[in-house]
TIZA-375050 format. One line per field, with one value per atom (N, C-alpha, C, O): residue number from 1; atom name; z, y, x. Coordinates in Angstrom, 3 decimals. Atoms other than C-alpha are relative to their C-alpha. Last residue first. Layout:
N
i <- c(NUM  ...)
at <- c(CA  ...)
zz <- c(Z  ...)
yy <- c(Y  ...)
xx <- c(X  ...)
This chain:
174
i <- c(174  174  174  174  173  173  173  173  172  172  172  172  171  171  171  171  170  170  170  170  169  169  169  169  168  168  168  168  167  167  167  167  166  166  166  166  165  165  165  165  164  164  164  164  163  163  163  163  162  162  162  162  161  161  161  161  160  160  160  160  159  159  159  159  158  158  158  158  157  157  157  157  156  156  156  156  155  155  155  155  154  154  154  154  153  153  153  153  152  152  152  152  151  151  151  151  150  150  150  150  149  149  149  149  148  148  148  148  147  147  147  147  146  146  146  146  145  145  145  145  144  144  144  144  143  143  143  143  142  142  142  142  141  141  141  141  140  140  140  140  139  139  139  139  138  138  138  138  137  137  137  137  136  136  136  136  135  135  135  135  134  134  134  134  133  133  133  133  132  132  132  132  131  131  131  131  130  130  130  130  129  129  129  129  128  128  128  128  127  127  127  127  126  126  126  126  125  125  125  125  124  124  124  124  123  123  123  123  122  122  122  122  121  121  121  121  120  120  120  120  119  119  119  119  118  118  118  118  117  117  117  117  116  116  116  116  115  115  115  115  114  114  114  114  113  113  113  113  112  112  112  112  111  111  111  111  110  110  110  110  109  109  109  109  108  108  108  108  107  107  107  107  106  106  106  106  105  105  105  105  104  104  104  104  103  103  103  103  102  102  102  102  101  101  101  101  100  100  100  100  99  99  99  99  98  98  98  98  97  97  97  97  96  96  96  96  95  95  95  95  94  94  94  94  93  93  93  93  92  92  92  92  91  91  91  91  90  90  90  90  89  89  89  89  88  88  88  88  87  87  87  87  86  86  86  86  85  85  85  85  84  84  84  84  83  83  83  83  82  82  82  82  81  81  81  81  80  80  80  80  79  79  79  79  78  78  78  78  77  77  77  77  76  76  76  76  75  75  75  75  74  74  74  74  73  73  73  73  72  72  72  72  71  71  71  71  70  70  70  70  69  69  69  69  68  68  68  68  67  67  67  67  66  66  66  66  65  65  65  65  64  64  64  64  63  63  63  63  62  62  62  62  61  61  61  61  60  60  60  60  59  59  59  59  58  58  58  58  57  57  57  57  56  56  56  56  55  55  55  55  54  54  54  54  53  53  53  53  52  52  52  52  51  51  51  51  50  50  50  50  49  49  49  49  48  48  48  48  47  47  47  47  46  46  46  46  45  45  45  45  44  44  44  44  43  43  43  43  42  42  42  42  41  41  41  41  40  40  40  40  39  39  39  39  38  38  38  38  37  37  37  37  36  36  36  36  35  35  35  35  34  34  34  34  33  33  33  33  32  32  32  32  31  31  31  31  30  30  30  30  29  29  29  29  28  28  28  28  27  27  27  27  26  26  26  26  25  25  25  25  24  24  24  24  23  23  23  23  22  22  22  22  21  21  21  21  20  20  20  20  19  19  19  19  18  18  18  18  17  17  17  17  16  16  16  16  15  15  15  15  14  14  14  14  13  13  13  13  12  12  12  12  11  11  11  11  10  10  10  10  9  9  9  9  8  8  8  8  7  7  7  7  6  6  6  6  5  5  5  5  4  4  4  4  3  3  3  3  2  2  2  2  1  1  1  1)
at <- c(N  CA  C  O  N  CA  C  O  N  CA  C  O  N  CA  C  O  N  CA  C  O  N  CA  C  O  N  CA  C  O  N  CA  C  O  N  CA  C  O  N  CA  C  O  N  CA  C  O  N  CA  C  O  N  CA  C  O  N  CA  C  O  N  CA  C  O  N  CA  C  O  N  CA  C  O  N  CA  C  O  N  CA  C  O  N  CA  C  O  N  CA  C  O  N  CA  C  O  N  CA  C  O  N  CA  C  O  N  CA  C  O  N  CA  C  O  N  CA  C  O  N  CA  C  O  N  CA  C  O  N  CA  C  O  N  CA  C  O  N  CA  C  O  N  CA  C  O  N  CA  C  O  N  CA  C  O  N  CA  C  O  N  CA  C  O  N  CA  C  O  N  CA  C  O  N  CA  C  O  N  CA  C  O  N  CA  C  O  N  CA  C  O  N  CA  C  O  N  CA  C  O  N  CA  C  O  N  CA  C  O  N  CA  C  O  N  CA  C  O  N  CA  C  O  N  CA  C  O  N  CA  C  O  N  CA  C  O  N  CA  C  O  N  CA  C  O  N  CA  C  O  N  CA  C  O  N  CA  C  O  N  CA  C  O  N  CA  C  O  N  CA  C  O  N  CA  C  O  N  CA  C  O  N  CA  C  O  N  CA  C  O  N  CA  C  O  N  CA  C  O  N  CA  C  O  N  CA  C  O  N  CA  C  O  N  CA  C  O  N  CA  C  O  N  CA  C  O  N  CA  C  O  N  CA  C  O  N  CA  C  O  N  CA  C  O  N  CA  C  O  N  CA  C  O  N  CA  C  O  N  CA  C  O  N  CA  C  O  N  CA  C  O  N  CA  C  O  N  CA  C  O  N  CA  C  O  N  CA  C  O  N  CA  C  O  N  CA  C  O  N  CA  C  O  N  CA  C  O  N  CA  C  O  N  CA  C  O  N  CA  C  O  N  CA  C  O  N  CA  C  O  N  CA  C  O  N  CA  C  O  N  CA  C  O  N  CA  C  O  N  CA  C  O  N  CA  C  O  N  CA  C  O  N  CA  C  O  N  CA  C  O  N  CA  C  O  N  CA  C  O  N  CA  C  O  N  CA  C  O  N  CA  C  O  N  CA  C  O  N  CA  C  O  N  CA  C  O  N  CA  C  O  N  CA  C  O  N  CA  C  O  N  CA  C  O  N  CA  C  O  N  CA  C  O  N  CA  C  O  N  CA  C  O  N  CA  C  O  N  CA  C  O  N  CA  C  O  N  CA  C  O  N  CA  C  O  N  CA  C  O  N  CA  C  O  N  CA  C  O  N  CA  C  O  N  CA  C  O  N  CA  C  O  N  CA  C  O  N  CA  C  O  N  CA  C  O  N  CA  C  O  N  CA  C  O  N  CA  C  O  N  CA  C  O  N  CA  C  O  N  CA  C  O  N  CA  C  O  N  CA  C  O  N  CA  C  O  N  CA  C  O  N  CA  C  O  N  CA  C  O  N  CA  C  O  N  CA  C  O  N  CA  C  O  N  CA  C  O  N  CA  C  O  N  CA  C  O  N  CA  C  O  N  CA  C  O  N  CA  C  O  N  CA  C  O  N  CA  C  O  N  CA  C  O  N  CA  C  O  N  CA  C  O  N  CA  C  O  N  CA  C  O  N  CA  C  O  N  CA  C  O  N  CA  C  O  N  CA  C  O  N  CA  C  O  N  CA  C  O  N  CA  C  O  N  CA  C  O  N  CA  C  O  N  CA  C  O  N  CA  C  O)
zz <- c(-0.301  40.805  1.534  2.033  0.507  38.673  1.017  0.779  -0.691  40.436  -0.232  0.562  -1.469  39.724  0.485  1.638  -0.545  36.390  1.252  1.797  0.347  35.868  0.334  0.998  -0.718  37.772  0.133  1.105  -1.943  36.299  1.024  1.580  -0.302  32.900  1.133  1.579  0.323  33.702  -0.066  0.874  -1.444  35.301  -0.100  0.783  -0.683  32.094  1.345  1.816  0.623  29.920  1.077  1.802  -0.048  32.238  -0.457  0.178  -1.653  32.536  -0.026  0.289  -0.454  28.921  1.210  1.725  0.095  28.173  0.244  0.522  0.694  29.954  -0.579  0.146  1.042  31.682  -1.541  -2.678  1.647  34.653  -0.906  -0.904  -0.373  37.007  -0.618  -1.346  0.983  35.423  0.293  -0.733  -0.469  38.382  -0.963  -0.966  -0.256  37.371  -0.162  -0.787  1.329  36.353  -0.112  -0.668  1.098  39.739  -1.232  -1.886  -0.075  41.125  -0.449  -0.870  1.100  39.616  0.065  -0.879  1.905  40.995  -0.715  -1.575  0.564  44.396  -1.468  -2.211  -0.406  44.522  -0.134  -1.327  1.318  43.692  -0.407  -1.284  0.277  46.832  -1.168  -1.562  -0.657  46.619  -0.283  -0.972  0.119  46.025  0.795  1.741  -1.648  44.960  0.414  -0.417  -0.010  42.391  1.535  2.570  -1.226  41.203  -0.251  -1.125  -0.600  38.215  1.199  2.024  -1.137  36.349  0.347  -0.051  -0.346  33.314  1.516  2.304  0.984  31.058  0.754  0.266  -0.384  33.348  -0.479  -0.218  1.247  32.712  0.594  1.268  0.810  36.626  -1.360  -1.376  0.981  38.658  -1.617  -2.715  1.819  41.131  -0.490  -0.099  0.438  44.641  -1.069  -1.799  0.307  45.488  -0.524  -0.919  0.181  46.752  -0.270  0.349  -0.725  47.317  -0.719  -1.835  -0.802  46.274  1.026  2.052  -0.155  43.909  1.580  2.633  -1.667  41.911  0.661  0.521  -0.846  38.438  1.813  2.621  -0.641  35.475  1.039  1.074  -1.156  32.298  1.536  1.461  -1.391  29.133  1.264  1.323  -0.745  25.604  1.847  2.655  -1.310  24.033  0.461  0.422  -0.705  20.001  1.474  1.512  -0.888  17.954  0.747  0.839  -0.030  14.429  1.107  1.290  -0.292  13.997  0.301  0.382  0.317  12.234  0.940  1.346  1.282  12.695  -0.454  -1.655  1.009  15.109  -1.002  -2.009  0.504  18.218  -1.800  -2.639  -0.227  21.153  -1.120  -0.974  0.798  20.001  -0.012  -0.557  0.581  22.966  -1.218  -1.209  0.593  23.814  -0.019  0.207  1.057  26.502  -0.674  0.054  -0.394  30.438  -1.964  -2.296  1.541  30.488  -0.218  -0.240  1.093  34.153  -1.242  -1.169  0.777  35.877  -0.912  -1.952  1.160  39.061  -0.429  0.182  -0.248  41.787  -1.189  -1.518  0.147  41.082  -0.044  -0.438  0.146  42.329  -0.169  0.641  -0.335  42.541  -0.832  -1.951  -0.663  42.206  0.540  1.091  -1.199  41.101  0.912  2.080  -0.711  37.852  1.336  1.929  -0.212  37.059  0.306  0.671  -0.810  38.580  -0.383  0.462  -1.176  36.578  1.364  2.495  -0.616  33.731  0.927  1.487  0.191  33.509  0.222  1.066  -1.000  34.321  0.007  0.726  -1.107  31.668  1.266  2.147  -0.532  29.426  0.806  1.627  -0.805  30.128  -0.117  0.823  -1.930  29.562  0.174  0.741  -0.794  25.983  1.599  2.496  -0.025  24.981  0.767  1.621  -1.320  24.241  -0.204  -0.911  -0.466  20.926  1.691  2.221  1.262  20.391  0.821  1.892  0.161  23.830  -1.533  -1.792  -0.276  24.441  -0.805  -1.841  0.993  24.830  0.037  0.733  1.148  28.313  -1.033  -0.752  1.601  31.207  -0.573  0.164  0.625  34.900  -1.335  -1.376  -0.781  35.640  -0.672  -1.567  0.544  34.947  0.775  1.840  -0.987  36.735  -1.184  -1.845  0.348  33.421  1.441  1.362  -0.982  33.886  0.198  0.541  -1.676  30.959  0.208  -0.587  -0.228  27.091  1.492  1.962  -0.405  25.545  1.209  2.133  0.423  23.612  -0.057  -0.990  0.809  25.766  -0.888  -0.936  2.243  27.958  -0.455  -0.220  1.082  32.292  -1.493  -2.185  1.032  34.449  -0.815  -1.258  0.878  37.498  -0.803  -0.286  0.159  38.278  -0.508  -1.375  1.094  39.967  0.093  1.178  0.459  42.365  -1.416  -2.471  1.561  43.302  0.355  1.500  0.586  46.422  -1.359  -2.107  1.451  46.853  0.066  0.052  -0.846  50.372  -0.857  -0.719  -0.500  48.663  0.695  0.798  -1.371  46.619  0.504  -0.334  -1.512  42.714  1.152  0.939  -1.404  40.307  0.952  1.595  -1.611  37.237  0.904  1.182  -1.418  34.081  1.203  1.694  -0.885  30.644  1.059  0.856  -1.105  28.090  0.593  0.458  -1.365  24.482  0.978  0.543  -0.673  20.727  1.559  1.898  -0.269  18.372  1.019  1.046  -1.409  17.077  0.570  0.655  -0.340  13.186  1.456  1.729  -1.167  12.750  0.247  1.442  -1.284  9.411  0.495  -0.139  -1.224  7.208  0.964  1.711  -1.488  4.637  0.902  0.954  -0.253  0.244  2.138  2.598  -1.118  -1.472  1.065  1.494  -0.497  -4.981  2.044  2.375  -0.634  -6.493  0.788  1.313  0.976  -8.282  0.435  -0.334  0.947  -5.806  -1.246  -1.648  -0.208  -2.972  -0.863  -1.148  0.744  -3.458  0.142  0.205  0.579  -1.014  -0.989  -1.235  1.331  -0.570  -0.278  -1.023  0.718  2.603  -0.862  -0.862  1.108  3.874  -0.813  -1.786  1.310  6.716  -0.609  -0.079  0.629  10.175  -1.406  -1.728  1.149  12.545  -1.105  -0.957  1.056  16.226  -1.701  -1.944  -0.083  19.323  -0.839  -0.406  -1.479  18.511  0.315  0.319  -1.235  15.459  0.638  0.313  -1.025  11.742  1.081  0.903  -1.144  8.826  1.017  1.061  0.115  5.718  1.092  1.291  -1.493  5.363  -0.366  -1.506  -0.101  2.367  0.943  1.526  -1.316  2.201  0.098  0.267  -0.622  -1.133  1.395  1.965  1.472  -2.976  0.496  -0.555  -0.216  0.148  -1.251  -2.114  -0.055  -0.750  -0.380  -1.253  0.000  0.000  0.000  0.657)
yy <- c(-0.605  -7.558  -0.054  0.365  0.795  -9.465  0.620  0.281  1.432  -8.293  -0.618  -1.439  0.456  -4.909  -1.221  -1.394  -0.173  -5.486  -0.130  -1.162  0.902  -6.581  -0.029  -0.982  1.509  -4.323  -1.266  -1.917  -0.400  -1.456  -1.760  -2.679  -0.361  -2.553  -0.366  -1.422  1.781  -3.435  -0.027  -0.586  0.774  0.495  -1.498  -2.132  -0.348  1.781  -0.661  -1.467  1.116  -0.108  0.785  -0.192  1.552  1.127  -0.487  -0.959  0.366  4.759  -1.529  -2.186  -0.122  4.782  0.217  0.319  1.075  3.343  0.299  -0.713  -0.344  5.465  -0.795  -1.167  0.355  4.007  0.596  0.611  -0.462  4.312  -0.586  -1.775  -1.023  3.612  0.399  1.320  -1.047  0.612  1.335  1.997  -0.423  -1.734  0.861  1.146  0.681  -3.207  -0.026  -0.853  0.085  -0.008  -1.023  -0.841  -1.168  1.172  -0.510  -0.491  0.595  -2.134  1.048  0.656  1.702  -1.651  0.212  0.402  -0.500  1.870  -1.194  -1.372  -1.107  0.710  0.564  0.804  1.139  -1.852  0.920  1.200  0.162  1.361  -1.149  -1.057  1.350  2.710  -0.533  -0.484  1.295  6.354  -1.120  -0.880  0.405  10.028  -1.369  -1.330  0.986  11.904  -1.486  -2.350  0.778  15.507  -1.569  -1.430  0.680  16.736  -0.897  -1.568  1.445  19.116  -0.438  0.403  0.128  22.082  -1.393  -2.236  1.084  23.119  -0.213  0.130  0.453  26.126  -1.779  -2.608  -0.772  27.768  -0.117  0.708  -1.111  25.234  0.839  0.497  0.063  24.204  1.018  2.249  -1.197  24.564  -0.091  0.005  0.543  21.935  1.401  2.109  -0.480  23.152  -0.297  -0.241  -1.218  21.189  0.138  -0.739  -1.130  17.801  1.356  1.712  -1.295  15.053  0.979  1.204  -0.545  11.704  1.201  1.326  -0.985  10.006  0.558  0.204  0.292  7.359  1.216  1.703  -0.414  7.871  -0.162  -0.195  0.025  5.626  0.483  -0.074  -0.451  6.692  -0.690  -0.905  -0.042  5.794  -0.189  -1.271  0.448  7.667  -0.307  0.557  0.010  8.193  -0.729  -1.958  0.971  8.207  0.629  1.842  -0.627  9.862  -1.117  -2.210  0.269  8.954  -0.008  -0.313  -1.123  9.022  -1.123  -2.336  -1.479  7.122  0.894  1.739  0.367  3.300  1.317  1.271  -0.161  3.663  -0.140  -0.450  0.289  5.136  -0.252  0.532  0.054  4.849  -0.245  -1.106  -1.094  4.436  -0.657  -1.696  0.326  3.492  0.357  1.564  -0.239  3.268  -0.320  -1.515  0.614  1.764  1.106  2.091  1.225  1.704  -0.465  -1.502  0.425  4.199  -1.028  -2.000  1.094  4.692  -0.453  -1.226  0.339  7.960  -0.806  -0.582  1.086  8.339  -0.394  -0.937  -0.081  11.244  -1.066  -1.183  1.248  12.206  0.214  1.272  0.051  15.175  -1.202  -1.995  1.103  15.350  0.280  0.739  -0.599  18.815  -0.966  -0.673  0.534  16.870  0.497  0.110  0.792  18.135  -0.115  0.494  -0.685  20.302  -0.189  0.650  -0.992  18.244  1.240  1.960  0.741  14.829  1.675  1.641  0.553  16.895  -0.199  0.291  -1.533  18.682  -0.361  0.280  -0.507  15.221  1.063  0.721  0.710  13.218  0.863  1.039  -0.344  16.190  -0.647  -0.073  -1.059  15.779  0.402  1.034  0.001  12.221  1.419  1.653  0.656  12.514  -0.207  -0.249  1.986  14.871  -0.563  -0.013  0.874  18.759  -1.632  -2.294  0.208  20.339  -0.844  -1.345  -0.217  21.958  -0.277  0.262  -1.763  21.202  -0.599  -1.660  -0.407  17.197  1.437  1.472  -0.106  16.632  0.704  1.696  -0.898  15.630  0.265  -0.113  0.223  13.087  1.106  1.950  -0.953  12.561  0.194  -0.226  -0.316  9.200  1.432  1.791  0.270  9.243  0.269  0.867  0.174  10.066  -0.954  -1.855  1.674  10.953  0.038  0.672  0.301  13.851  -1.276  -2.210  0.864  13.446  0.481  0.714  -0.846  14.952  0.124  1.232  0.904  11.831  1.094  0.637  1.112  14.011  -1.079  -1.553  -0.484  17.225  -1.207  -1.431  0.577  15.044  0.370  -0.110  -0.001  17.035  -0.238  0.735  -1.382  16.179  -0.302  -1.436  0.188  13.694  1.354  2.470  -1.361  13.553  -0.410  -1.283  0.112  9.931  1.577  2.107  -1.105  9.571  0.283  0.289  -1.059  6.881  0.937  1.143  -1.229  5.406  0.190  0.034  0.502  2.679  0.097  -0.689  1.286  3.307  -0.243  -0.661  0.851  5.150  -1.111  -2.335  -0.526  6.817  -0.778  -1.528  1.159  5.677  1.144  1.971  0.031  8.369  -1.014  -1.346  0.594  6.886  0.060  -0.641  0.509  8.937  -0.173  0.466  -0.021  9.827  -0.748  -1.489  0.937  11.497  -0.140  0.493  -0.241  12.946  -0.399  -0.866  0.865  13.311  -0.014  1.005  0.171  16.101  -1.197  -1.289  -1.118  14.945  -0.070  -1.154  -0.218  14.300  0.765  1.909  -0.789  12.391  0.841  0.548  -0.025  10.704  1.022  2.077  -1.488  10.422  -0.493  -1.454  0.253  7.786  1.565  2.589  -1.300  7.373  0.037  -0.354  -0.183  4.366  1.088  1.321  -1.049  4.087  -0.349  -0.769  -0.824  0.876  0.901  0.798  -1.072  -0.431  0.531  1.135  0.375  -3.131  0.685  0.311  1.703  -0.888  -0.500  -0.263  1.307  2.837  -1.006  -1.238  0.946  5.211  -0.555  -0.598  0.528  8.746  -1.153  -0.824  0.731  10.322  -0.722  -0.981  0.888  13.263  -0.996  -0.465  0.240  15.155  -1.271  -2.037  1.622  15.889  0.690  1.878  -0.013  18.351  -0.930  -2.101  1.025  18.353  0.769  1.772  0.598  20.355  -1.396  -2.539  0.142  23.317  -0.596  -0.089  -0.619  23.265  -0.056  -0.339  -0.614  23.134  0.116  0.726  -1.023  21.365  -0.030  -0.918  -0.207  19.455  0.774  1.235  -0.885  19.213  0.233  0.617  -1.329  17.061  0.063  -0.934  -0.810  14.131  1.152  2.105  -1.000  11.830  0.452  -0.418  -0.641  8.946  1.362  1.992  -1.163  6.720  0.496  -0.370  -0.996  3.086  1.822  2.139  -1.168  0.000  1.235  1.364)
xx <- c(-1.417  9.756  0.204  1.248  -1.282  7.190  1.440  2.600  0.266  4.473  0.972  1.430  0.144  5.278  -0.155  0.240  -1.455  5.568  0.169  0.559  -0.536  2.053  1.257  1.663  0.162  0.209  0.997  1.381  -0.606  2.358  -0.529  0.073  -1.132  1.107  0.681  1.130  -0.626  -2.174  1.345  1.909  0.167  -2.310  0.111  0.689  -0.908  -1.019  -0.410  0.393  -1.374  -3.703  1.154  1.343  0.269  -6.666  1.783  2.726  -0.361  -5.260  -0.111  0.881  -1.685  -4.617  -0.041  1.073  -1.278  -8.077  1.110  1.754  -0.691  -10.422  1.098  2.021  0.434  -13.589  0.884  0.414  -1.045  -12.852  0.021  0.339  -0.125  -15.749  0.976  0.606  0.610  -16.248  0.149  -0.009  1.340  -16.074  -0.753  -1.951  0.712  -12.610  -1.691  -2.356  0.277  -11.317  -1.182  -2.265  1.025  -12.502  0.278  -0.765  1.000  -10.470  -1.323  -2.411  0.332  -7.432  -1.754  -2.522  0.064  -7.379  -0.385  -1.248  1.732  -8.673  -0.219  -1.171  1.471  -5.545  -0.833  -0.948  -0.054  -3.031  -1.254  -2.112  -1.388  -3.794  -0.528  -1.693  0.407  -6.368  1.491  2.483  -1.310  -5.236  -1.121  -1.909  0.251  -8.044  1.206  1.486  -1.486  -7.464  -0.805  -1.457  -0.008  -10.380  1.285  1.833  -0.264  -9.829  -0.109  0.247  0.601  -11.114  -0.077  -0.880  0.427  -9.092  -0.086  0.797  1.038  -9.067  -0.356  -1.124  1.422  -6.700  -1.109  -1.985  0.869  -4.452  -1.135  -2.106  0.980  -3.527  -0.014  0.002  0.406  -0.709  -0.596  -0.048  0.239  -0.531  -0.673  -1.601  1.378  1.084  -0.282  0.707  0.494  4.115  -1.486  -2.255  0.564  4.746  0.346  1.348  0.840  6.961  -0.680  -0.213  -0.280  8.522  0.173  0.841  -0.013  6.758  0.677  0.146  0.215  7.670  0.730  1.852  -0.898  6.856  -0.218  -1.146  0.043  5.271  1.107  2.205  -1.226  5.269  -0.266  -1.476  0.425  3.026  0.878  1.464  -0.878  3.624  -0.382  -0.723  -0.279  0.409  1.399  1.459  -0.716  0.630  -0.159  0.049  -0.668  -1.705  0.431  -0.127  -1.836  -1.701  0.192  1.371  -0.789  -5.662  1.353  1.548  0.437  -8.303  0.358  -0.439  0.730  -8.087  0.043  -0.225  -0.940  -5.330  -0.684  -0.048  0.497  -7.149  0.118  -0.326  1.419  -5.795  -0.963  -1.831  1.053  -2.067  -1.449  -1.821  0.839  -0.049  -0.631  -0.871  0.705  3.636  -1.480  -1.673  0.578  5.493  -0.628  -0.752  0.480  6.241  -0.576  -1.151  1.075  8.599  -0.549  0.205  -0.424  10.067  -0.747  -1.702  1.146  10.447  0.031  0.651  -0.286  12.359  -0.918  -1.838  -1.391  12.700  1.084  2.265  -0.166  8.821  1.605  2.095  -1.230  7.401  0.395  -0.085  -1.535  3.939  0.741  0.512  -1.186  1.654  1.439  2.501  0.406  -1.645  1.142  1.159  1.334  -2.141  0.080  -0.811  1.032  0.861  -1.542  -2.366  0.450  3.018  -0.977  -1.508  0.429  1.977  0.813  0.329  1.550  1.511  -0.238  -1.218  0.636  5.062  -1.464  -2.091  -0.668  7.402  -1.652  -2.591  0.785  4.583  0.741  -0.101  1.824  5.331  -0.297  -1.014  0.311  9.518  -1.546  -2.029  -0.591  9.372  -0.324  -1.391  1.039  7.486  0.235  -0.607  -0.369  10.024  -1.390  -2.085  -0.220  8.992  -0.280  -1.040  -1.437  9.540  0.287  1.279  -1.093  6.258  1.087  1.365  -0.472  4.307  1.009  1.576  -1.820  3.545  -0.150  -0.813  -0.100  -0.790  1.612  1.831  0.012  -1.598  0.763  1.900  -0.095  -2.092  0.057  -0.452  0.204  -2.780  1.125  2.281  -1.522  -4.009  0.180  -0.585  -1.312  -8.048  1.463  1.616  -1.324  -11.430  0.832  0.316  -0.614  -13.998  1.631  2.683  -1.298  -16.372  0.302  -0.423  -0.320  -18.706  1.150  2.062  1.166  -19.715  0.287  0.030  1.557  -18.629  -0.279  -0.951  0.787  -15.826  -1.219  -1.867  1.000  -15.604  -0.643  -1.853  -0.694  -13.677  -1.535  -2.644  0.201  -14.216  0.078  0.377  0.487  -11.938  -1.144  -1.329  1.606  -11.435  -0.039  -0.085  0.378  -7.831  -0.905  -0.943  0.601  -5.812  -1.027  -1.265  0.927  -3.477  -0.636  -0.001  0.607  -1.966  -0.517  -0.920  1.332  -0.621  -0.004  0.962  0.778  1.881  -1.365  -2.312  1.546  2.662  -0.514  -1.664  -1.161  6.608  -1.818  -1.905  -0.681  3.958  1.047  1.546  0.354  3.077  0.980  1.867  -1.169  2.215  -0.203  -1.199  0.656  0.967  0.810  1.783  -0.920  1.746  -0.873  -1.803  1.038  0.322  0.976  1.938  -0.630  2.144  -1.311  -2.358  0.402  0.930  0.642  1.695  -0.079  1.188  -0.120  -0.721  -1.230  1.120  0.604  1.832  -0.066  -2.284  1.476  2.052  -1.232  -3.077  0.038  -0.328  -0.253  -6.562  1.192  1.234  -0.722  -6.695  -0.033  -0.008  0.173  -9.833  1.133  0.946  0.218  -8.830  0.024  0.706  -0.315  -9.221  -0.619  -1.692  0.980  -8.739  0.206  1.336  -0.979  -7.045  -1.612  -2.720  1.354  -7.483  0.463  1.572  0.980  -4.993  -0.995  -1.743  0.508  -3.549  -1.191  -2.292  0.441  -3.760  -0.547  -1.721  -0.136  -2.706  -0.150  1.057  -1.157  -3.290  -0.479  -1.684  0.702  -5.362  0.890  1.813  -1.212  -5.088  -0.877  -2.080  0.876  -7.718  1.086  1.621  -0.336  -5.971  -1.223  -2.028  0.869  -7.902  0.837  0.819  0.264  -5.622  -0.823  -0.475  -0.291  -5.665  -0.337  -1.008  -0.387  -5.958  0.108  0.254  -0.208  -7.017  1.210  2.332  0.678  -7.729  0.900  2.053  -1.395  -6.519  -0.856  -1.911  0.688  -9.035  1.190  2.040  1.472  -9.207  -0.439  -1.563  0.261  -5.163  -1.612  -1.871  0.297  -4.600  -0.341  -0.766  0.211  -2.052  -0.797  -0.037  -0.078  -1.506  -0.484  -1.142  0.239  -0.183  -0.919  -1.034  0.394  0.406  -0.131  0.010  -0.959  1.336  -1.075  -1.883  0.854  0.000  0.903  1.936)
């Protein structure tokens, strides 16, 4: 399969939609992709193997959704240093060591975006300094209660889910 073209159909915010056009066996076929600069998401653990997790507002299904804390990488910034810059500007942790737990892409039928997923262990506080465009609950529960809200449905986000299997998993192993 081979690309054959790229148009821009629209500029926002926080994403771009192109119109691709490949090649496959003579036929041309034509795809709505998503373009988003990409993201972090990070699970603070405590030395009592706490979490913390942020209930916001996702314009998408309309709902306040509890998640790990997460966001979209700045021009030129590394996927480590946004999960560093999220996870204190959400919830004000400090982490002393941050370990990469993997890639995701959420939704690969019709966007590019990649989630990079982090896990840091946290070792103190400051004040969280909030987008001013965003209104968050911060609630620090043990990592067992996180499982077990995914469990229960109560999160219902996949890059907290898959990052918390993750972690589960390793952790056990170690």
């Amino acid at each position: 399969m081979e690309k054959i073209s790229h148009e821009k159909n629209y500029d926002g915010f926080m994403i771009s939609l192109f119109v691709d056009t490949y090649e496959n066996e003579g036929k041309n076929l034509r795809r709505e992709v998503i373009e988003h600069p990409g993201a972090a998401c990070v699970l603070p653990i405590d030395q009592d193997n706490n979490t913390y997790i942020v209930e916001q507002f996702r314009f998408g299904p309309e709902i306040p959704l509890w998640e790990l804390p997460a966001g979209k990488m700045d021009k030129g910034e590394s996927p480590e240093a946004c999960a560093v810059r999220e996870l204190e500007e959400e919830t004000g942790a400090v982490a002393d060591e941050i370990i990469y737990m993997g890639p995701m892409y959420p939704t690969p039928a019709y966007s590019q975006e990649i989630i990079h997923l982090y896990v840091a262990k946290v070792t103190s506080f400051v004040d969280p300094h909030t987008d001013e465009n965003e209104d968050l609950k911060i609630k620090k529960i043990p990592f067992s209660e996180l499982l077990a809200m995914i469990d229960r449905d109560e999160i219902a986000d996949s890059k907290t889910a898959m990052l918390a299997l993750k972690w589960a998993r390793a952790s056990k192993n170690n």
